[in-house]
C-alpha positions, 0 to 999 in steps of 0.5 A, a space after each residue: 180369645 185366640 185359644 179359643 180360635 186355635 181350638 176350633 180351627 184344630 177340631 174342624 181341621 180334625 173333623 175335615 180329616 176324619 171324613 176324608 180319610 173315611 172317604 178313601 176308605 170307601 173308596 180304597 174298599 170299592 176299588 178292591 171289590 171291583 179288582 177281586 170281581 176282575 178276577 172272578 169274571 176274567 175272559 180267557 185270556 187272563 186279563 179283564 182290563 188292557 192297561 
């Protein structure tokens, strides 16, 4: 019995990191668009963000 459970907590642990990772990869993705847009439409002075 206790493989069993070590086997299904192993794949939905699995399944939980598979999603997360493919959420930050859209997210990572997202953020790239948004920086090259930042450099596509920047004002005169060169910067479009006052960090």
């Amino acid at each position: 019995m206790m493989p069993v459970v070590i086997v299904l907590l192993l794949a939905l642990l699995l399944f939980g990191l598979g999603f997360a990772v493919k959420v930050l990869w859209w997210f990572a993705i997202a953020v790239a668009v948004i920086w090259l847009l930042g450099f596509l439409v920047r004002p005169g002075d060169g910067r479009w963000y006052r960090w």
